[in-house]
N, C-alpha and C positions, 0 to 999 in steps of 0.2 A: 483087737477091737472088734466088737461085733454089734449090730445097728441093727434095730428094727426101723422100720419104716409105715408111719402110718398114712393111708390113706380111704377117705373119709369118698362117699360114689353116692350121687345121686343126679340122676338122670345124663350120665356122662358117658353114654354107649358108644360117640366118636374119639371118645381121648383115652380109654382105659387102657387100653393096649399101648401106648406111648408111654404112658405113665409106669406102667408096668417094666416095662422094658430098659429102661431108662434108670429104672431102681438096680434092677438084676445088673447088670454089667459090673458091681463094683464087689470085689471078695469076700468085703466085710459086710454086706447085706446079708443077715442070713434069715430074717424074717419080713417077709411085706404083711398087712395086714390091712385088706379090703374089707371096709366097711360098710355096706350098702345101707343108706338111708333110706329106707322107704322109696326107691326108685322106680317108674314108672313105664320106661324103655325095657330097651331088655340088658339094663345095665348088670343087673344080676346075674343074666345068664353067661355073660362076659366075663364075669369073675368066676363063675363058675368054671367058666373053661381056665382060664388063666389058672388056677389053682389045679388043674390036672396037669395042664401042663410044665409047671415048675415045685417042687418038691418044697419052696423058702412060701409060697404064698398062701393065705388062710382066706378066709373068706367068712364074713361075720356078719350079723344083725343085731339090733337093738331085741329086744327077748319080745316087745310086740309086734316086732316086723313092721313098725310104720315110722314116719319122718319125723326127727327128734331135732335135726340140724346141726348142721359144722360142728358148733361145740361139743355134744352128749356124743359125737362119733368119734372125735378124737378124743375124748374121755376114758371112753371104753376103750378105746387103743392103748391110752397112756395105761391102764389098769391092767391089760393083759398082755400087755409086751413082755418078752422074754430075754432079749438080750441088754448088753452093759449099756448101748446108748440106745434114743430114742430120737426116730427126724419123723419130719412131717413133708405129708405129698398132698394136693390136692390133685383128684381125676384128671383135669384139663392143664394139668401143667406138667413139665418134665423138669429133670436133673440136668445139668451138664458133666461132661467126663472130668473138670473140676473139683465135683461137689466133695471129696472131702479131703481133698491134698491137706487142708487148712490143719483139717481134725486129727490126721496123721500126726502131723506136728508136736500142736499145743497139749491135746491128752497124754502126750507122755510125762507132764506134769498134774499128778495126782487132784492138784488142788483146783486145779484149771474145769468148772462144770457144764461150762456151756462155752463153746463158739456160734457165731453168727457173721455173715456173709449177705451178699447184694445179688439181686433179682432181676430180670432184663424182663422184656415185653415183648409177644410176639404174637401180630395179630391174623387173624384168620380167616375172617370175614371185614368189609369194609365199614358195616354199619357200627360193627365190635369199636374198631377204628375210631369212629367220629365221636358216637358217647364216650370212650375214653380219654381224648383228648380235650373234648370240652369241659370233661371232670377236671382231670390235672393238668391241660394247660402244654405237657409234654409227654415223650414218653421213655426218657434220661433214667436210667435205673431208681430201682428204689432199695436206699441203703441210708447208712448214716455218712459224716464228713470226715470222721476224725475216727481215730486210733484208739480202744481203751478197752478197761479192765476193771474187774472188781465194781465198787460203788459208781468210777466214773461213768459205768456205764447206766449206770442209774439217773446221776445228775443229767447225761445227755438227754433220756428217754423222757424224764420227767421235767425236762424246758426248765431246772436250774442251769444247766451251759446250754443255751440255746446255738453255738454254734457246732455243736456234735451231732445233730438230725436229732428226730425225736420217736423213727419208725425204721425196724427194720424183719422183714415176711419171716412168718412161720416157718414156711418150704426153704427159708437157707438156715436154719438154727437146728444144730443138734444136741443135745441135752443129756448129763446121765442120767439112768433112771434111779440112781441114787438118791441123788439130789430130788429125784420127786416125789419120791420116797419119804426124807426127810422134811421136805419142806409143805408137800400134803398138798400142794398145789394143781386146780384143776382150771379149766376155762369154765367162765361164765356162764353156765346155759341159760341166764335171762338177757344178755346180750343177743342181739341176732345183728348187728352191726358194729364192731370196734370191740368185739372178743377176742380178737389178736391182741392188737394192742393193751387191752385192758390187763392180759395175760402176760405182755415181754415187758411191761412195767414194773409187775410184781414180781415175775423172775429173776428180774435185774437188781432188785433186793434183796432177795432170798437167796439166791443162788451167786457163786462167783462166776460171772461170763466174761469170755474174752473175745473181740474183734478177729476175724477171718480175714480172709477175702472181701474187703467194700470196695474195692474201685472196677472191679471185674466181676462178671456175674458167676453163680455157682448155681444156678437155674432161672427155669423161662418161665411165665407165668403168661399161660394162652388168651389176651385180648379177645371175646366176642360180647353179643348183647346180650346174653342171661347172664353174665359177671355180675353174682350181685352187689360188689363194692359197688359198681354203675349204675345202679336202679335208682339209688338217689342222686338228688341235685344235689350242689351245693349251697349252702346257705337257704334252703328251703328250711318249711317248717318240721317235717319230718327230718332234715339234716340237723338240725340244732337239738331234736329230738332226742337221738339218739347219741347226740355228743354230751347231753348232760345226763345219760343213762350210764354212760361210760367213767366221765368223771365221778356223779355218784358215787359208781362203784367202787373208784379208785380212792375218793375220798375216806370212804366209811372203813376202807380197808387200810387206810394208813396212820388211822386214829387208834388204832389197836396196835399197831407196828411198836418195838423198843426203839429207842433212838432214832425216831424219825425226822430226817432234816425239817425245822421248822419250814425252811421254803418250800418243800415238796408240797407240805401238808397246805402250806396258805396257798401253792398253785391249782391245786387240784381243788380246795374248797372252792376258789374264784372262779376257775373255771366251768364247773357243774355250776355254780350263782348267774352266770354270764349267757352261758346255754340255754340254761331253763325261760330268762329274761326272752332271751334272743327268738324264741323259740313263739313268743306271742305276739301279735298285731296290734296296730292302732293305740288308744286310750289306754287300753291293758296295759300292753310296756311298759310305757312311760309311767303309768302309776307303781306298781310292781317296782319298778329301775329305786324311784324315788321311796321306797318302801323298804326295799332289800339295803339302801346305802344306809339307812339310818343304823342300821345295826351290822349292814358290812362295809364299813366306810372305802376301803382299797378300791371297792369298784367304780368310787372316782378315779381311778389311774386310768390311762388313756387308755391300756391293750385290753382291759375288760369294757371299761366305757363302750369304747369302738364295737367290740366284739358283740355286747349286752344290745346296744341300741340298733342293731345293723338290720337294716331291711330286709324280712324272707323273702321268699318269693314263692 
């Protein structure tokens, strides 16, 4: 088995060297591939060293040398990686000496495309700290609940089994590059919030993935305040924002899918319809709310209702 590992640098001059490091310990890494996005530290120069110093690491740019973001960097990762599997690093976080016991396993079953594993939290700063709790509330790994394979993992991601979680990180999923190959699958680059996910939804169709490690983590993902999963609120107007950019996307892309479970499809229409609702103040809403049911009646059901009418902030 051999792994490339991509990681995606923009302005991450305190973490690179961790991240680095963190990749290289494991046998089967034999490719890292640093991406600098348009970086304004001297992240670059960072990579630069890193890349004399280890023989596995490259060191890359967008061809205009300026900031394209998360998605277009691991893009160009997935497009030029060289070995059988492919994982994902971000700068500011690290592996655990776990991360791929899982992969050892399961890939000795040809059919088996992807596993996926659970993420722990480790914060750095205290301000890091506070915005992120006030985001989620805790800071309890982030994984799925349950066990599965093939489609289930689909039904979990896409809220027809809602009790399987509906999210699990980039940074614990390894992929063949087979499979991306085949299924031609990129991230979003007009997302710039919930291209993860908009991304392990469709691969969880396209792809056959199997369940790892979820109840233990198989990397850290570093808590501070330029985290930009934290920049938004929640239930703001720009949070609803970007949840109905997401759905969107997942809707328009599952209307062309073959045998797409009808529920998928009516979750992901309702939810982009509830977003976008959600997403406006005052008079508007509520006309809008009462405009959209005429011709999408479900969004009388309560989990859109609730969702559609809820106060931003």
């Amino acid at each position: 088995m051999t792994i490339t590992v991509i990681i995606p640098v923009y302005n991450a001059e305190a973490f690179i060297e961790k991240a680095v490091n963190s990749a290289i310990q494991f046998p089967e890494v034999k490719e890292i591939l640093l991406i600098d996005d348009g970086s304004k530290d001297n992240s670059f120069q960072i990579c630069l060293k890193a890349a004399q110093e280890h023989d596995i690491v490259k060191v890359l740019q967008h061809a205009d040398q300026k900031n394209h973001g998360v998605s277009a960097s691991r893009n160009l990762g997935m497009d030029l990686a060289t070995s059988e599997f492919v994982t994902f690093l971000d700068a500011d976080d690290y592996y655990l000496p776990n991360r791929f016991d899982a992969e050892r396993k399961y890939f000795q079953n040809p059919d088996i495309e992807g596993v996926y594993g659970a993420i722990s939290t480790e914060f750095v700063t205290e301000k890091g700290k506070e915005i992120y709790l006030e985001k989620f509330l805790n800071d309890n790994l982030t994984t799925v609940y349950q066990e599965a394979e093939g489609l289930e993992v689909f039904k979990g991601l896409s809220e027809i089994n809602k009790e399987h979680g509906t999210f699990f990180s980039m940074i614990a999923l390894t992929i063949r590059k087979t499979a991306l190959q085949r299924t031609g699958l990129r991230l979003n680059e007009k997302l710039k919030i919930g291209e993860d996910k908009d991304f392990i939804v469709k691969l969880s169709y396209l792809a056959y993935l199997k369940s790892g490690f979820i109840s233990e983590p198989v990397a850290v993902r570093t808590g501070h305040e330029n985290n930009t999963i934290t920049k938004i609120r929640n239930y703001s107007s720009e949070y609803f924002y970007h949840q109905s950019l997401v759905f969107k996307s997942l809707y328009r892309w599952a209307k062309n899918q073959r045998k797409m479970p009808a529920k998928a499809l009516e979750i992901f229409r309702y939810k982009y319809l509830s977003s976008k609702i959600a997403r406006m103040k005052g008079i508007e809403k509520y006309f809008n709310y009462i405009i959209y049911t005429i011709f999408n009646p479900k969004l009388l059901k309560t989990r859109y209702r609730y969702y559609a009418l809820k106060n931003n902030r």
